[in-house]
C-alpha angles and dihedrals in degrees: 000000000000117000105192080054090051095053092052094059097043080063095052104042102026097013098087090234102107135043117237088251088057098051095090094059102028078061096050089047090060095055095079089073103021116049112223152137092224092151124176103244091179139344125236115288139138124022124003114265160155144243087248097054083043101052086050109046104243111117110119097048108149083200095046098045095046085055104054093036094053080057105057097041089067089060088059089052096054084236115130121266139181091240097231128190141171082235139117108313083048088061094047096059095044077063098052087041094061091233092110115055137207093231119157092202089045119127096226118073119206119214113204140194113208096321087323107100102229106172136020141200147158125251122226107186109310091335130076135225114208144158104242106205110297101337140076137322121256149200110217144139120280087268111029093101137115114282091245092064104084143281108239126030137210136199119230150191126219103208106177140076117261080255094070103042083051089062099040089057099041088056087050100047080049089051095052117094120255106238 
């Protein structure tokens, strides 16, 4: 894991400087310097999404995204919301509630900081696929990822139905505060 790789590609993809259509070639330029397999696996297209819902699958939950998106047309409306995501404290309660599942030979790969999981993917072989901020989705090595994205990673293994995760994310959307 190269650190001096990984901050590069925080600037690209989270640093401002680029827009999402320049990410591809603001990465291979980099590669004169920084080494890497950093590859586009697909650009953005379809519904909006995160690494989470990628890594596991879910994105296109009707449930989930009505959800997030009743949300966050309330925000638009000026009207209070609970602010609810498919982000970190969601997987950690996949984790707690065992539906999620600490496996070494398990196809989604956790990326923590410190004990939040912060990032997800899904490994194919020895490379990972994974949805990088707002921008597109990539094939790279374990490591070959932006800084922010965690310090210590964790393979697991999903073992519900999508019915289940979207109960599970439905009760805890109920339990958040409005604000």
């Amino acid at each position: 894991m190269t650190s001096a790789l990984r901050q590069e590609l925080e600037q690209i993809t989270n640093g401002g400087k680029h827009a999402i259509s320049r990410h591809e070639a603001a990465i291979a330029e980099i590669s004169a310097t920084h080494a890497n397999r950093v590859r586009l696996f697909s650009p953005l297209v379809g519904m909006p999404h995160n690494c989470f819902l990628f890594a596991l699958g879910v994105v296109n939950s009707d449930v989930i995204q009505e959800i997030l998106v009743r949300d966050a047309m309330l925000l638009d409306r000026g009207k209070p919301r609970k602010d609810v995501k498919f982000g970190s404290e969601f997987m950690e309660e996949l984790v707690t509630s065992g539906l999620l599942q600490p496996d070494e030979n398990g196809e989604i790969i956790v990326y923590f900081d410190e004990a939040k999981p912060v990032h997800a993917g899904l490994m194919i072989g020895d490379r990972v696929r994974s949805k990088w901020g707002i921008g597109n989705t990539w094939e790279h090595e374990l490591w070959e990822v932006p800084e922010s994205y965690g310090n210590s990673a964790r393979r697991f293994s999903l073992v519900c139905d999508l019915g289940e995760v979207e109960k599970l994310f439905r009760d805890y959307a109920s339990r958040l505060p409005v604000r």
